[in-house]
Residue frames as qw, qx, qy, qz and C-alpha x, y, z in Angstrom:
[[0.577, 0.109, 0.783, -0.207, -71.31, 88.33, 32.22],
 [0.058, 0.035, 0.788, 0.612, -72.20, 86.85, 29.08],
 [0.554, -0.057, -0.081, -0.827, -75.41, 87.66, 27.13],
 [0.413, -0.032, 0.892, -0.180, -78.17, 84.92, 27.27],
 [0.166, -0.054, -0.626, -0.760, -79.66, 84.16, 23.84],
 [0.193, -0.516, -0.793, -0.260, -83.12, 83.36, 25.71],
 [0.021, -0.704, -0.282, 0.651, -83.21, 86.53, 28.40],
 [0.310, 0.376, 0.460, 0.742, -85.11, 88.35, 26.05],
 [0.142, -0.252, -0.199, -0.936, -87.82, 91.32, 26.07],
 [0.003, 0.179, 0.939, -0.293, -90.17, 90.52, 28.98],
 [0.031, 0.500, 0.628, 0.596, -93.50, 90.75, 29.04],
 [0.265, -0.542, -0.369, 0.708, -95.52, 93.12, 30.61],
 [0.406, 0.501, 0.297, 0.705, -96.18, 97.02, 29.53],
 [0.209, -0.543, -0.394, 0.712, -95.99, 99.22, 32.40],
 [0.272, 0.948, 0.164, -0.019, -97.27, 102.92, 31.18],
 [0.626, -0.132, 0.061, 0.766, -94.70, 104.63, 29.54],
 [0.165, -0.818, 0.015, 0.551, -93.13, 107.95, 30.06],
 [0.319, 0.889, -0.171, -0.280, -91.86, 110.43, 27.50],
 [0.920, 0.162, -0.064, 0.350, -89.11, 109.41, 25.11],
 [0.379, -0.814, 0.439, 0.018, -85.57, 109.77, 25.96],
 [0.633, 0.622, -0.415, 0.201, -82.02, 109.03, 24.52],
 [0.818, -0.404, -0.246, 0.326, -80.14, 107.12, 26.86],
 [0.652, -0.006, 0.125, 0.748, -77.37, 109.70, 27.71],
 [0.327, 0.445, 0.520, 0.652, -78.50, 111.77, 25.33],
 [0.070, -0.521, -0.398, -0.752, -80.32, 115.24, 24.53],
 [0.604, -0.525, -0.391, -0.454, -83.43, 114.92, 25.95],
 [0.691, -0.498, -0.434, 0.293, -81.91, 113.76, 29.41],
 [0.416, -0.155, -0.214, 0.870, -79.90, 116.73, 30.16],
 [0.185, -0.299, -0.208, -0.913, -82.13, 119.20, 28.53],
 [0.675, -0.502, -0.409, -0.354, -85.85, 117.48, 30.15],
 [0.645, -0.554, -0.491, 0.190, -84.35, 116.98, 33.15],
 [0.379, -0.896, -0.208, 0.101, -83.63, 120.46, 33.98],
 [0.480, -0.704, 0.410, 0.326, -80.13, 121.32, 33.53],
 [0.687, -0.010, 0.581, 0.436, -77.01, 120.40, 30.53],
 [0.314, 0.563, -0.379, -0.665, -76.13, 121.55, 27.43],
 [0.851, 0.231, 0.442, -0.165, -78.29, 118.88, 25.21],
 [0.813, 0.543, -0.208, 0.015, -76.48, 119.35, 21.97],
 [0.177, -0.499, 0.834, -0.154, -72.57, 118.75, 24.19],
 [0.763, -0.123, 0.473, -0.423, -74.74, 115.50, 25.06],
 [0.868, 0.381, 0.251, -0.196, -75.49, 114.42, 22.01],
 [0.672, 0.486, -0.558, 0.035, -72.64, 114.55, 19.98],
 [0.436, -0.439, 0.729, -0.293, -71.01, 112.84, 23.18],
 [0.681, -0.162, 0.669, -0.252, -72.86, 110.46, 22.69],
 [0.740, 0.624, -0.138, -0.212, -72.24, 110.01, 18.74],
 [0.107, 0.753, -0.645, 0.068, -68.88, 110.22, 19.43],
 [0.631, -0.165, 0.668, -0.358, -69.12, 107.39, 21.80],
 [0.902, 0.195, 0.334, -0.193, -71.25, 104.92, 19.79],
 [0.481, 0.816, -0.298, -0.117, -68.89, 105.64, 16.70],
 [0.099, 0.736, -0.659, 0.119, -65.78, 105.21, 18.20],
 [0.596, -0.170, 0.739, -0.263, -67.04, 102.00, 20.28],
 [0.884, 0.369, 0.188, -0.215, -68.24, 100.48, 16.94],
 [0.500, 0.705, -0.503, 0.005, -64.55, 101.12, 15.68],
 [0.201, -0.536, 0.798, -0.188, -63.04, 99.58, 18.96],
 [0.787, -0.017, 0.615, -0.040, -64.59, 95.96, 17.87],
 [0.886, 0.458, -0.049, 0.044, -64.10, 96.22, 14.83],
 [0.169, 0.814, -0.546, 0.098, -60.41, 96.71, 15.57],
 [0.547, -0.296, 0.748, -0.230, -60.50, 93.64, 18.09],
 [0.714, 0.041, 0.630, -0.302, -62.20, 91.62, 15.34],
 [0.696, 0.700, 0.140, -0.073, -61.79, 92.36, 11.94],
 [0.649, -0.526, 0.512, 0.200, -58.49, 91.33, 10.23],
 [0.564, 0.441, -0.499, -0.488, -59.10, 89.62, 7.05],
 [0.955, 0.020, -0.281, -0.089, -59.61, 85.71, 6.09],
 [0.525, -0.579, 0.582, -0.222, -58.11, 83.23, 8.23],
 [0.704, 0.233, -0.547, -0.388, -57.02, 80.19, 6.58],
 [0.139, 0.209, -0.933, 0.257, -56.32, 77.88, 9.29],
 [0.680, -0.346, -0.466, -0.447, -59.27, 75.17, 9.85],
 [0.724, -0.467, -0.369, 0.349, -57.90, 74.02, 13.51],
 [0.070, -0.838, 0.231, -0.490, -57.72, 76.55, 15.79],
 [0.861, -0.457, 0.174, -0.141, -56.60, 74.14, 18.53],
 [0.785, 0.351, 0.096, 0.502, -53.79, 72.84, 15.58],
 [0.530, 0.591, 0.033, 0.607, -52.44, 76.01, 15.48],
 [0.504, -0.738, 0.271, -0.358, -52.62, 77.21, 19.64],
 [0.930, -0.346, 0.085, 0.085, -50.99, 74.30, 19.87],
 [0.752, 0.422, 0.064, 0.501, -47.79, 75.34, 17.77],
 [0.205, 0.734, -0.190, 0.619, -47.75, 78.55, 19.16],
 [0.496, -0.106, -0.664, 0.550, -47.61, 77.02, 22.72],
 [0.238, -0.442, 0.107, -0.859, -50.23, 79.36, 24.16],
 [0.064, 0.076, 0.848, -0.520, -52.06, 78.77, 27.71],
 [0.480, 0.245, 0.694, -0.477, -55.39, 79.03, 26.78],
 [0.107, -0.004, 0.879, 0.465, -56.76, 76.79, 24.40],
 [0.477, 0.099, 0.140, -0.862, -60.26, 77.89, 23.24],
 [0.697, 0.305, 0.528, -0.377, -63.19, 75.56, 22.16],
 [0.376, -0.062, 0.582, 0.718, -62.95, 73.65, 18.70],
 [0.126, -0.025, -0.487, -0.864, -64.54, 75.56, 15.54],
 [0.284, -0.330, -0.832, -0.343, -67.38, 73.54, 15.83],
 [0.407, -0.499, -0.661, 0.384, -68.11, 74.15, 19.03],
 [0.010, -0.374, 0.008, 0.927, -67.86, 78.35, 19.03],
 [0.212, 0.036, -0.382, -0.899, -69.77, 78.60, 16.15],
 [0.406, -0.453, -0.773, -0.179, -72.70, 76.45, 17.82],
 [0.484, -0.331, -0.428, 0.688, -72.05, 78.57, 20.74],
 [0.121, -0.498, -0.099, 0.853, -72.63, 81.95, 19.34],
 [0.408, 0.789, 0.292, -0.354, -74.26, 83.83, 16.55],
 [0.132, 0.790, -0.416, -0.430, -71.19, 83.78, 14.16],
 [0.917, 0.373, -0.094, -0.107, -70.29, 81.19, 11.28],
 [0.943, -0.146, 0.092, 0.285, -67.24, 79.30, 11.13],
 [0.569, 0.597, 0.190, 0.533, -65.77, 81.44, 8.71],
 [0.056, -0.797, 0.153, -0.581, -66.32, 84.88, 10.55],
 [0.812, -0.571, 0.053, 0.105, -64.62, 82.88, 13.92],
 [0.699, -0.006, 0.233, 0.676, -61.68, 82.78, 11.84],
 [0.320, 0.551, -0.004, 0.770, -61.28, 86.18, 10.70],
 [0.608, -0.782, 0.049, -0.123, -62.05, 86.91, 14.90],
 [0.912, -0.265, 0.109, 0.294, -59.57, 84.90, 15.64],
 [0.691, 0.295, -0.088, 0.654, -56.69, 86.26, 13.55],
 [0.033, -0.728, 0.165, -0.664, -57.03, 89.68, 14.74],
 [0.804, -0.540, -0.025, -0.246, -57.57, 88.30, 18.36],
 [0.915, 0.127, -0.082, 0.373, -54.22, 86.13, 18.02],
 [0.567, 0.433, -0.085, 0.696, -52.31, 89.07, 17.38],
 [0.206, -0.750, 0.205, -0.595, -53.70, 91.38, 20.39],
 [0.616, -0.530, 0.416, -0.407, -53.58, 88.60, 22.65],
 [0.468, 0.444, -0.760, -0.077, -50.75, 86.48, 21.57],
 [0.041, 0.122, -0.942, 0.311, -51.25, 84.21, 25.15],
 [0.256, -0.298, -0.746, -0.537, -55.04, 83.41, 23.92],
 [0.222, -0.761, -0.589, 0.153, -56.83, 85.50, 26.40],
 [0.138, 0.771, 0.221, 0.581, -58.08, 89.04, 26.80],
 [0.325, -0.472, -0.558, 0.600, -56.53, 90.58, 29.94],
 [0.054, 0.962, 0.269, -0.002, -58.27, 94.39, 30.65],
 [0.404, -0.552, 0.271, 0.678, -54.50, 95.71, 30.65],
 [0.234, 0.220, 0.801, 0.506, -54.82, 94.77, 26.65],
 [0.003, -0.690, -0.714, -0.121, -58.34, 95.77, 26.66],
 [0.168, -0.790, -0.277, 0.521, -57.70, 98.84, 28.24],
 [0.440, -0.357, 0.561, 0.604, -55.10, 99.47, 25.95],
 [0.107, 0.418, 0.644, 0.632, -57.19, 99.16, 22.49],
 [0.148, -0.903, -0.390, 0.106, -60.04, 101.84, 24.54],
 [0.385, -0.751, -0.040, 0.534, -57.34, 104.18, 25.24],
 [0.221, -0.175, 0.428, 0.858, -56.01, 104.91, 21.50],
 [0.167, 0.566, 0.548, 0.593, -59.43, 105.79, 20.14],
 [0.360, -0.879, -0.276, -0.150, -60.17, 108.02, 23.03],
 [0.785, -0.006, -0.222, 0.578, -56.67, 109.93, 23.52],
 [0.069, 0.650, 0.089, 0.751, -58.01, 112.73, 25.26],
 [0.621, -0.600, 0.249, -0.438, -59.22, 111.27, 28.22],
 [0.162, -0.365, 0.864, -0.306, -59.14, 108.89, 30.48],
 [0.754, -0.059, -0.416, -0.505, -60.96, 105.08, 29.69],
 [0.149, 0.137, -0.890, 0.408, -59.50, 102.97, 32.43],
 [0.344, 0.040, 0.620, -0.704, -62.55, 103.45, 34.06],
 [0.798, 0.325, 0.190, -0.470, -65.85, 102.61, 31.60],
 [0.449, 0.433, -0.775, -0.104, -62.77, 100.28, 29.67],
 [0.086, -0.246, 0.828, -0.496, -63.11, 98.43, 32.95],
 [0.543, 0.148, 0.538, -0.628, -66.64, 98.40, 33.43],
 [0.666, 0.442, -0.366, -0.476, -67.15, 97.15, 29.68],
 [0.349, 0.321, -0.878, -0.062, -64.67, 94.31, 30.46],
 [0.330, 0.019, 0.806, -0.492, -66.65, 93.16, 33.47],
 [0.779, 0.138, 0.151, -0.593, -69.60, 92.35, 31.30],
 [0.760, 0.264, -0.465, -0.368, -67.98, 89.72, 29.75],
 [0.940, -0.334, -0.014, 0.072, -67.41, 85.96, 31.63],
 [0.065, 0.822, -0.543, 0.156, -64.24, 85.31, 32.60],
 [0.762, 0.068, -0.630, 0.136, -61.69, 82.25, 33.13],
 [0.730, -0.589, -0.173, 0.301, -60.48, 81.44, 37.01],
 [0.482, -0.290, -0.077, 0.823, -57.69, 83.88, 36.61],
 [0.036, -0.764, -0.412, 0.495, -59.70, 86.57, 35.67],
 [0.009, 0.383, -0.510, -0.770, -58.87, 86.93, 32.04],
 [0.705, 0.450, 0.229, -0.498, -61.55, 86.40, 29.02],
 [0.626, -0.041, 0.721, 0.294, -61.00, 83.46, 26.53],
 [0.120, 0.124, -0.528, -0.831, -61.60, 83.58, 22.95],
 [0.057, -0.346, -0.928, -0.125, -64.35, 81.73, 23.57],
 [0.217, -0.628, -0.592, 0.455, -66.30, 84.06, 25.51],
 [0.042, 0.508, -0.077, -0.857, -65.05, 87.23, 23.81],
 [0.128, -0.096, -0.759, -0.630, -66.61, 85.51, 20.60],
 [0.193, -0.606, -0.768, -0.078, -70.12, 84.92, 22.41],
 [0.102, -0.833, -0.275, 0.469, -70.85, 87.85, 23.87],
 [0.092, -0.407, 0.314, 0.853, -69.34, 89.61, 21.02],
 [0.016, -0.007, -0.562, -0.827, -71.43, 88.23, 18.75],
 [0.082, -0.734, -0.672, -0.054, -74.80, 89.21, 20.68],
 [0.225, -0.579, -0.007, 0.783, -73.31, 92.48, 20.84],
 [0.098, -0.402, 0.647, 0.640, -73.37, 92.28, 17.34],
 [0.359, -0.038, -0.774, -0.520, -75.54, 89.95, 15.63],
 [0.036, -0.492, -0.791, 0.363, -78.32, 89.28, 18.67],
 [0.041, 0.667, 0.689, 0.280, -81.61, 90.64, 18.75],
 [0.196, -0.800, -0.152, -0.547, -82.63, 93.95, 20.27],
 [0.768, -0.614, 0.001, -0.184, -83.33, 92.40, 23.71],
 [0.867, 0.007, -0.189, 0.460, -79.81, 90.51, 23.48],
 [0.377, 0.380, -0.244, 0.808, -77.96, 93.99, 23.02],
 [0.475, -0.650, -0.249, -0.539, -80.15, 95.09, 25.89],
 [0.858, -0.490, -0.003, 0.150, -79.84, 92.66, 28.72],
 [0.807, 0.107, -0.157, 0.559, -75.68, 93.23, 27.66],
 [0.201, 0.606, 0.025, 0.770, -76.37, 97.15, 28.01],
 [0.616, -0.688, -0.066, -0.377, -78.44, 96.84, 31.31],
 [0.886, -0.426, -0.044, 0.175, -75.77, 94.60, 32.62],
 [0.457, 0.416, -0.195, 0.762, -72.57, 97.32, 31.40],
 [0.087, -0.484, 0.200, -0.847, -74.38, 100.07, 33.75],
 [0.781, -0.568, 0.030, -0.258, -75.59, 97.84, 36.62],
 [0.101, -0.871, 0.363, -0.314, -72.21, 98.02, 38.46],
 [0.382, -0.470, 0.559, -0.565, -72.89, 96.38, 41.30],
 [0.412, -0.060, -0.833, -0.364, -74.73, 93.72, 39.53],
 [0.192, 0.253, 0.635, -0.704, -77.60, 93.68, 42.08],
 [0.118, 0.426, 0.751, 0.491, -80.05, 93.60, 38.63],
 [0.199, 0.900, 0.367, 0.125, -81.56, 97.02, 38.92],
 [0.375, 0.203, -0.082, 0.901, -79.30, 100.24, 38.16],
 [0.255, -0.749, -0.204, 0.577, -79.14, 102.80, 41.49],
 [0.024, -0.974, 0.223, -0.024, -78.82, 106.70, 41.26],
 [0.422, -0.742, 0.482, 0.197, -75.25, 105.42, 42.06],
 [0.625, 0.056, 0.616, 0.476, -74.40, 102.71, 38.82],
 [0.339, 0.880, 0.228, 0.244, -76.22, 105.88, 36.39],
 [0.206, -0.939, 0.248, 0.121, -73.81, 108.17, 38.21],
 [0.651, -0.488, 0.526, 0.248, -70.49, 105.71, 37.73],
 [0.609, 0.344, 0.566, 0.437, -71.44, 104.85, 34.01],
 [0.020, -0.983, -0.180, 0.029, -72.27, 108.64, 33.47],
 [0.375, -0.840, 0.297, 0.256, -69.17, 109.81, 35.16],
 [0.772, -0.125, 0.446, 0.436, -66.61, 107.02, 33.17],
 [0.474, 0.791, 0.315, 0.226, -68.30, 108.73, 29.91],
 [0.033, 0.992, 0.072, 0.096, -67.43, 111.68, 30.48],
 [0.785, -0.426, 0.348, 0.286, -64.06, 110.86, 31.60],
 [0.784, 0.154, 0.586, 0.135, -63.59, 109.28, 28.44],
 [0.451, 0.674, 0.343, 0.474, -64.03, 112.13, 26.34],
 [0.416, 0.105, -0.184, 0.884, -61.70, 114.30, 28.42],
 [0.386, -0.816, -0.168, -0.397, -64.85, 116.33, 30.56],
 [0.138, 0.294, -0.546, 0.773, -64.07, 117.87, 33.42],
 [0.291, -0.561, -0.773, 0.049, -66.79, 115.87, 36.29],
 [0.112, -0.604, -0.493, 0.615, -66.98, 119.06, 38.28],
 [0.058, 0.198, -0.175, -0.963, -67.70, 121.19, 35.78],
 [0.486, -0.092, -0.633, -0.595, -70.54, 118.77, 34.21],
 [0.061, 0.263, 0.841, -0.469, -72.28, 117.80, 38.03],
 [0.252, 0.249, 0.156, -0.922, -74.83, 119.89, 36.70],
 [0.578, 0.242, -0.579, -0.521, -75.49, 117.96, 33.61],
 [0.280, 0.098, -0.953, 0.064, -74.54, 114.58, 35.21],
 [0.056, 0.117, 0.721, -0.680, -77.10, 115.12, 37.87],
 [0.544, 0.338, 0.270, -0.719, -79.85, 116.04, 35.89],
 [0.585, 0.208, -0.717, -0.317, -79.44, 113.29, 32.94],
 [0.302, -0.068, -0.934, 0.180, -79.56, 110.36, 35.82],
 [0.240, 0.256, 0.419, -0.837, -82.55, 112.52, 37.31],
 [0.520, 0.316, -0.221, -0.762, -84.05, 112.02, 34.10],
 [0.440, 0.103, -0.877, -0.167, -83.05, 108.70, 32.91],
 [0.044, 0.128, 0.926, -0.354, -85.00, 107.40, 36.48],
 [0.293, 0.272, 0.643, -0.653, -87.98, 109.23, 36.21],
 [0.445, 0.455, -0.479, -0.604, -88.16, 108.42, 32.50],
 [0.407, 0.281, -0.857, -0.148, -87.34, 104.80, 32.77],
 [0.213, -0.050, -0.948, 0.231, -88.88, 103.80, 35.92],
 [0.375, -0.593, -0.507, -0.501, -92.53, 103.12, 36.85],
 [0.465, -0.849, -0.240, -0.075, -91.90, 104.11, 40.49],
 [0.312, 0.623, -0.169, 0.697, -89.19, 106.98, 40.21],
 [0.412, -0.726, 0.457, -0.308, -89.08, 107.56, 44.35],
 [0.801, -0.549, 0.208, 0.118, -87.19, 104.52, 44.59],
 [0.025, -0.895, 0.282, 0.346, -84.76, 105.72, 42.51],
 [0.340, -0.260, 0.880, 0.207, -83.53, 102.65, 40.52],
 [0.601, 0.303, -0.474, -0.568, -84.75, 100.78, 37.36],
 [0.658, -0.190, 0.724, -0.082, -85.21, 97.57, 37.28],
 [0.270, -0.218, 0.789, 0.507, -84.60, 95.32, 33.99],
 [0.273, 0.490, 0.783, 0.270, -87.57, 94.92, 32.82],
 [0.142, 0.863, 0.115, -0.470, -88.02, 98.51, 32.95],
 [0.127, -0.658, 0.343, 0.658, -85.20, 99.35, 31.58],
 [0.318, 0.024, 0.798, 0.512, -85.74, 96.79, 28.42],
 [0.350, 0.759, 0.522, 0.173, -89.49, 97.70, 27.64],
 [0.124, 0.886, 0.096, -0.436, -88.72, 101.29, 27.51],
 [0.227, -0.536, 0.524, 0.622, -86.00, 100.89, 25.37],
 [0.270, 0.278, 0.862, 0.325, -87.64, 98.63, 23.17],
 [0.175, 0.818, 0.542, -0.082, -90.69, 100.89, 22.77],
 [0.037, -0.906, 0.046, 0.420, -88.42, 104.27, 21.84],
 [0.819, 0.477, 0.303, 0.096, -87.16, 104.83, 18.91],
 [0.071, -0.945, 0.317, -0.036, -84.68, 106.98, 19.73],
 [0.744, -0.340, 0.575, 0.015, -83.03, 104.26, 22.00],
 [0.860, 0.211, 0.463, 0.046, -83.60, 101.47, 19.01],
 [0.702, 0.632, -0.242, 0.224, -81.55, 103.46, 16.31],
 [0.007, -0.717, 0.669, -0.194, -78.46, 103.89, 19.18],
 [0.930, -0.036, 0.331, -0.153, -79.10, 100.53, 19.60],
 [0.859, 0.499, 0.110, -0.024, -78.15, 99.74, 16.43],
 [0.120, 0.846, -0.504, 0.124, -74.66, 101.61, 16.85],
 [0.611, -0.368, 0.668, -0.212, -73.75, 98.09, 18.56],
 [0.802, 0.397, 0.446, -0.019, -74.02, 96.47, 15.16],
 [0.408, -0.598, 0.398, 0.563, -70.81, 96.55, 13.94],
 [0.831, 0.525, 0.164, -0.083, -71.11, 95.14, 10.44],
 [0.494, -0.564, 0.562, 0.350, -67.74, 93.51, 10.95],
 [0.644, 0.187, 0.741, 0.032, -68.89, 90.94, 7.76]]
């Protein structure tokens, strides 16, 4: 689902609990169990490599063509995206940096939409140890989709560019809604375990060897994140103030700020 430029940082300020790297360190080590530095570069590795996979989708170089609609229309593609005007009122990106989206965008997805085959497909050469099908997947679900169940340019431009250029809260609400699965708006023991598990996947872990780890990070992350840790689940506004308040969090935040521009 696409971000919403007004779901921001609610208010509120429940008591908060110790800090804690999403993922990270501190969850595997504090909660009992993991090897904390494995964690962490994991989770460098990660942010890194994800900051490369947009810029690969997005960056390109200048674009000279002012009609994108002029020039879908020549190439006889099926889905025709919003004009210029209209995307760049739409999202957080100038006219200019729509075009240099676009060109690179054109060329992975000559028939002007993103299917997750594609998608999977750009995940799967920065991470050619493992296996991304799985958190590739869950990444694609966050973003809207047309009736056949592919993602326009339109859409991959908005939500890319609160991924990117949105506040805090924006990259938040997009992060709360990657690891809430089920979409049921609070993340179970069971969407920490699935987003957990993909990771690890991803970077060629072996799950039964890391149940230990996996089990105590999502042990942690609940009773870190949530103000009433026996029902095992977060709920959004948990999950945003804590992040917002931890400074850990707020610089991997920041790993989501591509500085395509």
């Amino acid at each position: 689902m696409d971000v919403d430029p007004e779901d921001t940082v609610p208010a509120g300020n429940p008591r908060r609990r110790g800090a804690v790297t999403i993922g990270g360190a501190n969850d595997a080590t504090e909660g009992g169990g993991g090897d904390g530095g494995t964690s962490r570069r994991m989770s460098r590795r990660m942010s890194t490599n994800f900051k490369t996979i947009w810029t690969k989708m997005a960056n390109s170089g200048s674009h000279k063509t002012n009609s994108l609609l002029e020039e879908l229309e020549i190439q006889g593609v099926r889905e025709k995206p919003q004009n210029l005007d209209a995307l760049a009122k739409d999202s957080l990106f100038t006219k200019d940096e729509i075009k240099t989206i676009y060109r690179r965008f054109k060329q992975e997805c000559p028939n002007g939409v993103l299917t997750e085959e594609i998608f999977r497909t750009v995940f799967q050469q920065f991470f050619p140890i493992g296996d991304t099908s799985q958190y590739a997947h869950f990444v694609y679900n966050t973003f809207k989709r047309n009736p056949s169940g592919d993602v326009t340019f339109a859409s991959f431009v908005r939500t890319l560019s609160y991924m990117t250029k949105g506040s805090t809260g924006d990259k938040l609400t997009w992060i709360f809604n990657l690891y809430d699965i089920d979409r049921d708006g609070v993340l179970s023991h069971h969407d920490l375990r699935l987003i957990l598990e993909s990771m690890y996947f991803m970077v060629g872990k072996d799950i039964e060897a890391e149940e230990t780890t996996i089990k105590a990070q999502i042990n942690s992350i609940i009773e870190k994140m949530s103000t009433n840790p026996d029902n095992r689940e977060i709920t959004k506004e948990e999950f945003i103030i804590y992040c917002s308040q931890n400074n850990q969090v707020e610089q991997s935040i920041q790993s989501y700020t591509c500085g395509l521009f």
